[in-house]
C-alpha distance (Angstrom), angle and dihedral (degrees) to the residues before:
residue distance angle dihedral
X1 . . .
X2 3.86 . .
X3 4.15 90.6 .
X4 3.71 87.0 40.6
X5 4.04 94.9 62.1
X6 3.67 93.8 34.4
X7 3.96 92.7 -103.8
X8 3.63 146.7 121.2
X9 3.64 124.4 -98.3
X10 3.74 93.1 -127.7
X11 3.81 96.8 58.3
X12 3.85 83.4 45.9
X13 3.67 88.5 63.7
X14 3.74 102.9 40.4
X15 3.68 86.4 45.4
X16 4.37 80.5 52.7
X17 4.09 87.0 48.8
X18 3.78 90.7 41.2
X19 3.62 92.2 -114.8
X20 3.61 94.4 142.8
X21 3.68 129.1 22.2
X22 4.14 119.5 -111.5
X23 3.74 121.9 -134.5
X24 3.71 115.9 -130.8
X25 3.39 100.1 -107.9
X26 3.66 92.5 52.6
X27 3.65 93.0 49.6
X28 3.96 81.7 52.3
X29 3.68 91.6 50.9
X30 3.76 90.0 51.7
X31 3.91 91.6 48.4
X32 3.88 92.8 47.2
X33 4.03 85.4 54.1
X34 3.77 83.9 50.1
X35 3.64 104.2 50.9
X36 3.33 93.9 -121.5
X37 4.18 154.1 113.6
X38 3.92 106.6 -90.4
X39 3.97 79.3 -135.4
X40 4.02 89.2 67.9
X41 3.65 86.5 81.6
X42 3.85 92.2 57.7
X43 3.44 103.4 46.8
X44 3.73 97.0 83.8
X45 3.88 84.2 61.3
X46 3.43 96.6 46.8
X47 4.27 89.0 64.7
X48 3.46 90.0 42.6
X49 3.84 89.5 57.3
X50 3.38 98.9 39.5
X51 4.09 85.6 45.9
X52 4.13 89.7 64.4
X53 3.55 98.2 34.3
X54 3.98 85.6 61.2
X55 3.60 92.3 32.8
X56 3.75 90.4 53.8
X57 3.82 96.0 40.6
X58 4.20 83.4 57.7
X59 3.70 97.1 50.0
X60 3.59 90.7 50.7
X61 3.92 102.0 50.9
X62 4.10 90.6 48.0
X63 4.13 80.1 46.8
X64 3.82 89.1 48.5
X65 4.05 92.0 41.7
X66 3.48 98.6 54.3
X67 3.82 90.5 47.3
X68 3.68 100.2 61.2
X69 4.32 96.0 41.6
X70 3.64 87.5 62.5
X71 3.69 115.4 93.7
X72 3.46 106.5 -131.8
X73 4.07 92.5 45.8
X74 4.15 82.5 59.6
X75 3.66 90.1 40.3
X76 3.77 94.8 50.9
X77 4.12 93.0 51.0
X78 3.86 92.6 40.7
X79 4.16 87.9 56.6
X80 4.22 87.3 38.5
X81 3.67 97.3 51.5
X82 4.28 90.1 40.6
X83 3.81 82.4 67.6
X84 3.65 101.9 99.3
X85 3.66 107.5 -169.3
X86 3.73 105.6 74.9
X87 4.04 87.8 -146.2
X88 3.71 95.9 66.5
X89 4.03 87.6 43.0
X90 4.02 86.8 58.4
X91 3.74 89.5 47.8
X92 3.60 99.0 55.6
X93 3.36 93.8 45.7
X94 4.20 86.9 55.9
X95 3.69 81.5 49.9
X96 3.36 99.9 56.6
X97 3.55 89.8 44.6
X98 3.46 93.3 61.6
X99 4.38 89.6 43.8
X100 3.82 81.4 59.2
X101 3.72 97.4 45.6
X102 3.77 92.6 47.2
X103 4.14 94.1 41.2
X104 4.25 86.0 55.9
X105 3.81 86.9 55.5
């Protein structure tokens, strides 16, 4: 492959290890030697994303679903929503920002 692309078989394997970063039209010259789409070499990564988006997406409905069956989450939004001027609703919510900011110290 290396004599085939005009390169050395070191930079072939650090290019393998991802040593060193390929240029596009390298990585098309390697594909065209391969007989194949330059995307084959991102479809691996393409699962992988998709994987963690989904992955992520599940962990944070069951986070979301437990939230809001526990009492005092219901409790909390019933008492935040009865607060009819929208003004005091945006101040408690800097408020609690700040409770939150303050408790991760």
């Amino acid at each position: 492959m290396a004599r085939r692309i005009g390169l050395t078989s070191q930079l072939i394997q650090k290019y393998e290890a991802g040593e060193t970063r390929i240029s596009a039209s390298r990585l098309y010259g390697i594909a065209m030697q391969l007989a194949v789409p330059i995307t084959w070499f991102f479809d691996e990564l393409e699962s992988k994303k998709r994987q963690s988006i989904e992955s992520k997406q599940t962990t944070e409905a069951q986070n979301w679903s437990e939230l809001v069956t526990k009492r005092e989450s219901r409790q909390l939004l019933e008492l935040y929503f009865g607060i009819t001027d929208e003004r005091l609703r945006r101040k408690l919510m800097e408020v609690a920002q700040l409770l939150k900011t303050t408790d991760a110290e």
